[in-house]
C-alpha positions as CSV (number, residue, x, y, z in Angstrom):
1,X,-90.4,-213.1,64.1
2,X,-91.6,-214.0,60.4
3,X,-92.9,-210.4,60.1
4,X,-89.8,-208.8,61.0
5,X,-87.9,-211.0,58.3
6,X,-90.5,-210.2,56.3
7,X,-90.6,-206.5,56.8
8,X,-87.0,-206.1,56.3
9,X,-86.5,-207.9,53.4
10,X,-89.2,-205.9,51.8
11,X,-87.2,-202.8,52.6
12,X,-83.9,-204.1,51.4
13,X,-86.1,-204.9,48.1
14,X,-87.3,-201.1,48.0
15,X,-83.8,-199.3,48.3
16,X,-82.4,-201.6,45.6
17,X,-85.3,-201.0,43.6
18,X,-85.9,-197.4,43.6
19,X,-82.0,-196.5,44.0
20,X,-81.9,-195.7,47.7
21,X,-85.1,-193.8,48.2
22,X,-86.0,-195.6,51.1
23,X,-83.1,-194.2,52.9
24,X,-84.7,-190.1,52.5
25,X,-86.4,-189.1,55.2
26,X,-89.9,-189.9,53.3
27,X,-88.8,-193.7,53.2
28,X,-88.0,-193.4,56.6
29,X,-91.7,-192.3,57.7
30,X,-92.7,-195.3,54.8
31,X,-91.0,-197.6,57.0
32,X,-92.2,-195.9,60.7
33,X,-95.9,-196.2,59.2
34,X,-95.5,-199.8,58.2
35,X,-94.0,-201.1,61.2
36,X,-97.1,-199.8,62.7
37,X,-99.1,-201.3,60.6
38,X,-97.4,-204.6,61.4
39,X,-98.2,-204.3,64.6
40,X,-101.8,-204.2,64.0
41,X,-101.6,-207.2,61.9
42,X,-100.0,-209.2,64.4
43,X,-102.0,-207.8,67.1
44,X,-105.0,-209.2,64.9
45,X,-103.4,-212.7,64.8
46,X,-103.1,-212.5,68.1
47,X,-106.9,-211.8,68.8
48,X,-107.9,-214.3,66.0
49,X,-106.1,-217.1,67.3
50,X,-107.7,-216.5,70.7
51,X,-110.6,-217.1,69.3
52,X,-110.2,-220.1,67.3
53,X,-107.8,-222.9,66.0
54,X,-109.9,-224.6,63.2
55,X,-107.8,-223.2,59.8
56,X,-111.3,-222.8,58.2
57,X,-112.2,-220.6,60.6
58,X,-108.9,-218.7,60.8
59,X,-109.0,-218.2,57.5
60,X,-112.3,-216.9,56.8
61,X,-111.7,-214.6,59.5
62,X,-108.9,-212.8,58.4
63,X,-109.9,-212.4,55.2
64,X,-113.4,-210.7,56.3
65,X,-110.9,-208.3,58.8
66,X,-108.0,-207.6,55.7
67,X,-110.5,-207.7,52.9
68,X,-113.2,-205.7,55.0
69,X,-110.8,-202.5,56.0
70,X,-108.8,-202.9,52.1
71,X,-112.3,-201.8,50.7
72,X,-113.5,-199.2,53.1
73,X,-110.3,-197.4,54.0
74,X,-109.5,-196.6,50.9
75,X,-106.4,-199.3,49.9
76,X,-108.4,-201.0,47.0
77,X,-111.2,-198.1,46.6
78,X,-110.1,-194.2,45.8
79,X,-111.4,-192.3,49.3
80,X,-112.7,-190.3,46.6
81,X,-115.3,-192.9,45.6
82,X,-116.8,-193.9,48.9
83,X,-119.4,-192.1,50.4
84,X,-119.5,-189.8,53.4
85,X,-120.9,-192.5,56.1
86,X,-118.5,-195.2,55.0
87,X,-115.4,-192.7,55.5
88,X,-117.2,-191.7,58.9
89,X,-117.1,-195.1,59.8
90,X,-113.5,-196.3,58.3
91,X,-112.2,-194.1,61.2
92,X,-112.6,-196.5,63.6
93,X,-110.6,-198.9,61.6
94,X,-106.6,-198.8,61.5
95,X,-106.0,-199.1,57.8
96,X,-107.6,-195.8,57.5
97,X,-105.1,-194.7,59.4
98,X,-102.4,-196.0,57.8
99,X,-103.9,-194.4,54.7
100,X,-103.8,-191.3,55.6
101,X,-100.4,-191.6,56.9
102,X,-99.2,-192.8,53.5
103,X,-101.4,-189.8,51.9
104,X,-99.9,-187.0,54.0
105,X,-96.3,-188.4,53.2
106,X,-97.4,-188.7,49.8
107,X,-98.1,-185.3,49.3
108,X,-96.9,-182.8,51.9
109,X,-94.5,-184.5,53.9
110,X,-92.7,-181.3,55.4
111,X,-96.4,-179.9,56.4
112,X,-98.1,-182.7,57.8
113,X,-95.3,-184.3,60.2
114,X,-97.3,-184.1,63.3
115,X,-100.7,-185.8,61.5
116,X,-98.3,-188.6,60.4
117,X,-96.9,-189.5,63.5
118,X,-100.8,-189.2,65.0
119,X,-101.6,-191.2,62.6
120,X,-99.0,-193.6,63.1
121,X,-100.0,-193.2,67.9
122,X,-103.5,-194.1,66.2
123,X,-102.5,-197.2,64.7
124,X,-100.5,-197.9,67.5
125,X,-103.4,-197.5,70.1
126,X,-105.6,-199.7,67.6
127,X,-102.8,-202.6,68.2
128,X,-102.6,-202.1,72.1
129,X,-106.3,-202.4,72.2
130,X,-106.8,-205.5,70.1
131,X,-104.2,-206.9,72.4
132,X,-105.8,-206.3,75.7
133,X,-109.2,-207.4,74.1
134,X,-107.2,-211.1,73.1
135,X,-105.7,-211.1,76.2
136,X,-109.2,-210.6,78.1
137,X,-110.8,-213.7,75.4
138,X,-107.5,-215.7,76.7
139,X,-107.9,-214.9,80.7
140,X,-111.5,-216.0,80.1
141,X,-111.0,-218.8,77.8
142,X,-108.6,-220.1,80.9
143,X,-111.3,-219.7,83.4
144,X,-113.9,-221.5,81.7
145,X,-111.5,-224.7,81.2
């Protein structure tokens, strides 16, 4: 698929860039982590285009979902910076996830090798479930026809 192409190429770009880092084990779990990230971005296509096929629509839609988790996961805003409630509730999203994945191979990689790969089954989980839930809007989408 486009994402695979994509996500490759983006990983050929890294180990030329940074001399063959992405080849250490840290670049490995970079690579693990975004895969599953991937997953849960195409899982959200998925969903979204169950629900709709006007571009406007899609559109709008995913950049409420990307936009939305960016800001209270901590990707564009320092965890640091948001409040208690708003971290509470950026668990239940998958980019906090990812986060914390990157974080813990960020900065104790050796330590934290079971929290990153729970990280990465939480991701993971997240993907499965918005898959069944498209799959359930598409059975029922069927039925109504």
């Amino acid at each position: 698929s486009v994402t695979s192409v994509i996500s490759i190429v983006y990983y050929i770009a890294i180990t030329i860039l940074f001399k063959g880092s992405a080849l250490s084990f840290a670049g490995l779990m970079y690579a693990l982590n975004m895969l599953c990230f991937m997953l849960v971005s195409l899982s959200f296509a998925f969903l979204i285009s169950k629900l709709t096929t006007n571009d406007a629509i899609l559109n709008m839609i995913a950049n409420i979902l990307s936009l939305g988790m960016a800001f209270l996961c901590g990707i564009f805003v320092p965890e640091e910076f948001l409040g208690d409630n708003i971290i509470k509730v950026s668990h239940f999203l998958p980019a906090y996830w990812y986060t914390q994945a990157v974080k813990n191979i960020d900065f104790h990689l050796w330590k934290s090798i079971p929290s990153i790969f729970m990280c990465m089954g939480i991701q993971l989980l997240f993907a499965l479930a918005i898959v069944i839930v498209a799959m359930r809007i598409s059975k029922t989408a069927v039925r109504t026809r």
